[in-house]
C-alpha positions as CSV (number, residue, x, y, z in Angstrom):
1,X,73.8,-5.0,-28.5
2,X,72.6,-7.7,-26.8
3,X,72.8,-11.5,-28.0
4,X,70.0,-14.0,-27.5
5,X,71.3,-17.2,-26.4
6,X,70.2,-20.1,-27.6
7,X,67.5,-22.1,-25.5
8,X,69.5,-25.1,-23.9
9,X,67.9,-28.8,-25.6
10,X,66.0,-31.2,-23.6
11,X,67.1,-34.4,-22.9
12,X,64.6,-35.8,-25.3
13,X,65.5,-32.8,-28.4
14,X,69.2,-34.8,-28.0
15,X,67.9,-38.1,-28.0
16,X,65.9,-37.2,-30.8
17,X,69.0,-35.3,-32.7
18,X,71.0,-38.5,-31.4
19,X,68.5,-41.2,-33.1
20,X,68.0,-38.9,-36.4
21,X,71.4,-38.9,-37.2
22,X,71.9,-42.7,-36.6
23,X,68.7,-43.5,-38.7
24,X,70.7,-41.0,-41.4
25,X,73.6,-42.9,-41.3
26,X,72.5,-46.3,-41.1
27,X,70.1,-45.6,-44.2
28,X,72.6,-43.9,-46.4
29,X,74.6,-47.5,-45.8
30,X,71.5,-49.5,-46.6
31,X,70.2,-47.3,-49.4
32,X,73.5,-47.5,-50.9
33,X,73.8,-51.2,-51.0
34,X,70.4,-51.9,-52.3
35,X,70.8,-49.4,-55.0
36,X,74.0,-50.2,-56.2
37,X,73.3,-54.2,-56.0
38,X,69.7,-54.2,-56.0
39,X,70.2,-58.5,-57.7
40,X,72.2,-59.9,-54.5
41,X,70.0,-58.8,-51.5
42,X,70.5,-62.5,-50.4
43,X,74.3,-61.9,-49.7
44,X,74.3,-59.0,-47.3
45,X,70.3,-57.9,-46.4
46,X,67.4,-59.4,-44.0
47,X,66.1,-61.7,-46.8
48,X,65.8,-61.9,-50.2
49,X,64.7,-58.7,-51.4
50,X,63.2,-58.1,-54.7
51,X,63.1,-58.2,-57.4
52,X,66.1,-56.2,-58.6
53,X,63.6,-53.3,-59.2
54,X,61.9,-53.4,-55.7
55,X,65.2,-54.2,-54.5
56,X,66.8,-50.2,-55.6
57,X,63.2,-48.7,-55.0
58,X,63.7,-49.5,-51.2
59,X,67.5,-48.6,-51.6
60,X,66.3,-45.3,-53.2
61,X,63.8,-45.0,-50.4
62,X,66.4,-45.2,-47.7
63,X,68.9,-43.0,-49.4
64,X,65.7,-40.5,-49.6
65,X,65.6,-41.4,-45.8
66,X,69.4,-40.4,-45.2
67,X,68.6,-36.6,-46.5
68,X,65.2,-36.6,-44.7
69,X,66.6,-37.7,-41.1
70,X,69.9,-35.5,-41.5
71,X,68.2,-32.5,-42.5
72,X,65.6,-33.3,-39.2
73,X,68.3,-33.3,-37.2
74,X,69.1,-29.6,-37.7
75,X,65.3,-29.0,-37.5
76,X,63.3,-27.6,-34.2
77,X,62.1,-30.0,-33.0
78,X,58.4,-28.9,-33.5
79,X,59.4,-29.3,-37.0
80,X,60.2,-32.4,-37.4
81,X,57.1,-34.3,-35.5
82,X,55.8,-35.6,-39.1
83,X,59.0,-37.2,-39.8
84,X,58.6,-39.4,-36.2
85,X,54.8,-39.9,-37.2
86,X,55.8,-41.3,-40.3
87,X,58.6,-43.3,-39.2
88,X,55.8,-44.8,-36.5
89,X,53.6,-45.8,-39.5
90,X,56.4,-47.1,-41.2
91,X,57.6,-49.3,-38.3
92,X,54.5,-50.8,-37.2
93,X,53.4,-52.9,-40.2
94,X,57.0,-53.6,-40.8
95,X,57.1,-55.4,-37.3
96,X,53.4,-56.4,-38.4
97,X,54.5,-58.6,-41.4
98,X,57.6,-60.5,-39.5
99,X,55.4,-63.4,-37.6
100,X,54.0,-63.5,-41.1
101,X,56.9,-64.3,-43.2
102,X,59.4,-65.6,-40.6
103,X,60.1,-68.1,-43.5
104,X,62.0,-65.7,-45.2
105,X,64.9,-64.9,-42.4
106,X,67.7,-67.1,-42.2
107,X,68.5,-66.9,-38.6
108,X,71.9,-68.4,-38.8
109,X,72.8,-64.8,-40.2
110,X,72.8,-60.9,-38.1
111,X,71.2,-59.5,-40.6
112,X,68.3,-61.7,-39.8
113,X,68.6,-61.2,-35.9
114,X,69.5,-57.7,-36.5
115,X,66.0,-56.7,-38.3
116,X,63.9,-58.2,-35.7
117,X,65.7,-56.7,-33.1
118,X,65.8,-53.1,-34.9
119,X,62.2,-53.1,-35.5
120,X,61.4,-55.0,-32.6
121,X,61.8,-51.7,-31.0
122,X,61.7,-48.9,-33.9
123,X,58.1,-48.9,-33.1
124,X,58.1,-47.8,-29.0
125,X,61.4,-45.6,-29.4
126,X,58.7,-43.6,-32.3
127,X,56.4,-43.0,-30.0
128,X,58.0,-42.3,-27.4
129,X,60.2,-39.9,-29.4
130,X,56.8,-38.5,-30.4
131,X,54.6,-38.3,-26.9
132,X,58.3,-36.6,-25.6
133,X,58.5,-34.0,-28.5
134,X,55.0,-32.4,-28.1
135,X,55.0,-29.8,-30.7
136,X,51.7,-26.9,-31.1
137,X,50.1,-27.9,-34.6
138,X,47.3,-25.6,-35.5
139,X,45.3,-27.7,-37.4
140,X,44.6,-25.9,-41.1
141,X,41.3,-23.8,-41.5
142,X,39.1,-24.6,-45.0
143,X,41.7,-21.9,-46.6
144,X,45.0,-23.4,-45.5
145,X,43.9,-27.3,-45.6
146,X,45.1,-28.6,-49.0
147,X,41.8,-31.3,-50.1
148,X,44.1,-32.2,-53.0
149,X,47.3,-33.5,-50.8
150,X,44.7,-34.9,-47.7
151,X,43.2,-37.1,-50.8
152,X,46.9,-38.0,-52.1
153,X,47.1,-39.3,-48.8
154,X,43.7,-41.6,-49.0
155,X,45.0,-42.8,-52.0
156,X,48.5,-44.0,-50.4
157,X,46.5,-45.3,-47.8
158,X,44.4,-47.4,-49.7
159,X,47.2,-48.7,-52.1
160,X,49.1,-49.1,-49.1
161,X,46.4,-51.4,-47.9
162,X,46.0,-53.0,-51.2
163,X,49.6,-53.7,-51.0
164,X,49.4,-55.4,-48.1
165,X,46.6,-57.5,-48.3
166,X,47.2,-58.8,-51.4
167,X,50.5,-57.7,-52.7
168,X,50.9,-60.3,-56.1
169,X,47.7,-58.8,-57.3
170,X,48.7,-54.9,-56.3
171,X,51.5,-56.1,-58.9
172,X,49.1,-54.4,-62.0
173,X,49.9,-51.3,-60.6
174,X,53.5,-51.1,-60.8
175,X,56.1,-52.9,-63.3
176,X,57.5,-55.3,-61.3
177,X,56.2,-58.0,-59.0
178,X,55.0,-57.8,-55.4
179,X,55.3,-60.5,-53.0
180,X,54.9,-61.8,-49.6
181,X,57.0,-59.6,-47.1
182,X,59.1,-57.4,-49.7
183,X,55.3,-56.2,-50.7
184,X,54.2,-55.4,-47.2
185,X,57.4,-53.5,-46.6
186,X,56.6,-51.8,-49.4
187,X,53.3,-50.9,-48.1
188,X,54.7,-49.7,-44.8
189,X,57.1,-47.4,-47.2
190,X,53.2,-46.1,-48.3
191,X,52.0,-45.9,-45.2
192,X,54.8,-43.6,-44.2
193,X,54.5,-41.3,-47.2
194,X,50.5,-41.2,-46.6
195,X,51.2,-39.9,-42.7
196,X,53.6,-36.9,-44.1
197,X,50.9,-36.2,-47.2
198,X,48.5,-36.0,-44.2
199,X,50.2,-34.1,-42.3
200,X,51.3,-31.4,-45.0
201,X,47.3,-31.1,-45.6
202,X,46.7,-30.7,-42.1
203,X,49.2,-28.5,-40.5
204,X,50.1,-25.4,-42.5
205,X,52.8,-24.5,-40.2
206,X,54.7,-27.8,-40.2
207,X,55.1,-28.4,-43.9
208,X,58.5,-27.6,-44.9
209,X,59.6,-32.0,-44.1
210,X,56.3,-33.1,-45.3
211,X,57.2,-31.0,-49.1
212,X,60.8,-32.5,-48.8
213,X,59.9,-35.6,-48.2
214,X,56.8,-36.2,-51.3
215,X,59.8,-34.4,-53.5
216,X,62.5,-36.7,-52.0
217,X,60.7,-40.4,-52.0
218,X,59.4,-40.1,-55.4
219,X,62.4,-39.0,-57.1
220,X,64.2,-41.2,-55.5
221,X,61.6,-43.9,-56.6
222,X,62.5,-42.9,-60.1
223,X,66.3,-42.8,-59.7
224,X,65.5,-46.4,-58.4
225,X,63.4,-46.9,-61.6
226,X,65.8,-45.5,-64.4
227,X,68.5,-47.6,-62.3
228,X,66.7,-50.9,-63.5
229,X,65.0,-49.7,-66.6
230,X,65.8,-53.1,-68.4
231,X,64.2,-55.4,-65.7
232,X,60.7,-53.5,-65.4
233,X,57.6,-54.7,-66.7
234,X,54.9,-53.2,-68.9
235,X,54.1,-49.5,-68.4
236,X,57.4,-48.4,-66.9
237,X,57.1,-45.1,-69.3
238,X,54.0,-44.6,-67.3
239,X,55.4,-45.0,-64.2
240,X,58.8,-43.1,-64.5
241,X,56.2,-40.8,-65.8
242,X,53.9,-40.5,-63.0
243,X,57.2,-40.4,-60.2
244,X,58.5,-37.5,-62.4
245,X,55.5,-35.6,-62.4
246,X,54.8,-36.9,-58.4
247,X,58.1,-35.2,-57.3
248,X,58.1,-32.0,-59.3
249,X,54.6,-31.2,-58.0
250,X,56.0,-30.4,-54.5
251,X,59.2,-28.5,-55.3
252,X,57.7,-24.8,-54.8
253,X,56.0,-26.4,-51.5
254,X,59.3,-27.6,-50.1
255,X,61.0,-24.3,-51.7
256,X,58.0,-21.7,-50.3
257,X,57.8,-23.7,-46.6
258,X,61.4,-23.4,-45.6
259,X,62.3,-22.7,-42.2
């Protein structure tokens, strides 16, 4: 009996697999240390991250990140275009909000120089990665398109947006405060989670990253909130509440889209 070989990968599928794996590794270290000392950002991040609960949500994000990317890497690559959409739309605001809040970086330390260089160029390798990896979406018909997860995503978007145009008074909607450039980076983290909810709504045959990913982030989110329990605000039941929920809700998607 005849075996089918394996197609041979483009240059850009091992570029791709290549920058996947480093994004996986790199935020498995980040995640790690913002999770584990979410009150000392100071001593070894950009800038001051925080406070100690935004601090291990972004650490919980990035740890989130380190399953997403490696289990991309494994991906065809048609499979894994929401991922590099996402990453785009986290990228771009991120780079956004550094002329804004260049006050925060110490540039007598790398890990000042190393963030503006990093997402300096995040941004163009995403796209590129993106224009390079064309996939063949079908966009959903009225009885695949999921009108519940395509509004999820309007309302990331528009706390996203909230978030970053005014994060101290987005602070009402989460137990901790929101300030100056850790709130816009929060809102990039939102506007990343808004283009895979899109995306899941959109294209029926891609959603097997999109599922993992709104089970991943918010459990993650409440790992990060259980993690500082003591140092959030009013209506943190309501909040660990409404991650719990969040996450569970996409379990049998992620389960039933499986490659």
């Amino acid at each position: 009996m005849a075996v089918r070989a394996e197609p041979t990968p483009t240059t850009a599928v091992v570029w791709a697999r290549i920058g996947l794996l480093a994004v996986a590794v790199a935020s498995a270290l980040t995640g790690a240390a913002l999770f584990t000392f979410p009150d000392a950002t100071r001593v070894y991040f950009a800038w001051e991250l925080g406070p100690p609960p935004l601090a291990a949500l972004v650490g919980g994000f990035y740890l989130a990140s380190a399953v997403m990317f490696a289990v991309a890497a494994r991906l065809p690559h048609e499979q894994v275009r929401s991922l590099l959409a996402a990453s785009l739309a986290l990228t771009l605001p991120t780079l956004a909000a550094i002329p804004l809040h260049l006050g925060s970086f110490d540039f007598s330390r790398w890990q000042a120089w190393s963030w503006v260089v990093v997402f300096g160029a995040a941004p163009a390798w995403w796209g590129a990665l993106l224009g390079a990896l064309r996939g063949s979406e079908v966009v959903a018909d009225d009885t695949e398109r999921s009108e519940v997860v395509l509004g999820l995503a309007g309302a990331l978007t528009g706390i996203g947006i909230l978030f970053w145009v005014e994060p101290a008074a987005a602070s009402v909607l989460v137990p901790f405060e929101l300030a100056g450039l850790s709130g816009r980076f929060t809102a990039a983290w939102l506007a990343f989670l808004a283009v895979l909810a899109a995306w899941y709504a959109v294209f029926p045959q891609r959603r097997f990253l999109p599922a993992l990913a709104l089970v991943a982030y918010p459990a993650a989110a409440f790992l990060a909130g259980v993690r500082t329990f003591t140092d959030l605000g009013r209506g943190r039941i309501v909040y660990l509440a409404a991650l719990a929920v969040f996450a569970a809700a996409f379990v049998g998607p992620a389960r039933r889209h499986r490659p």
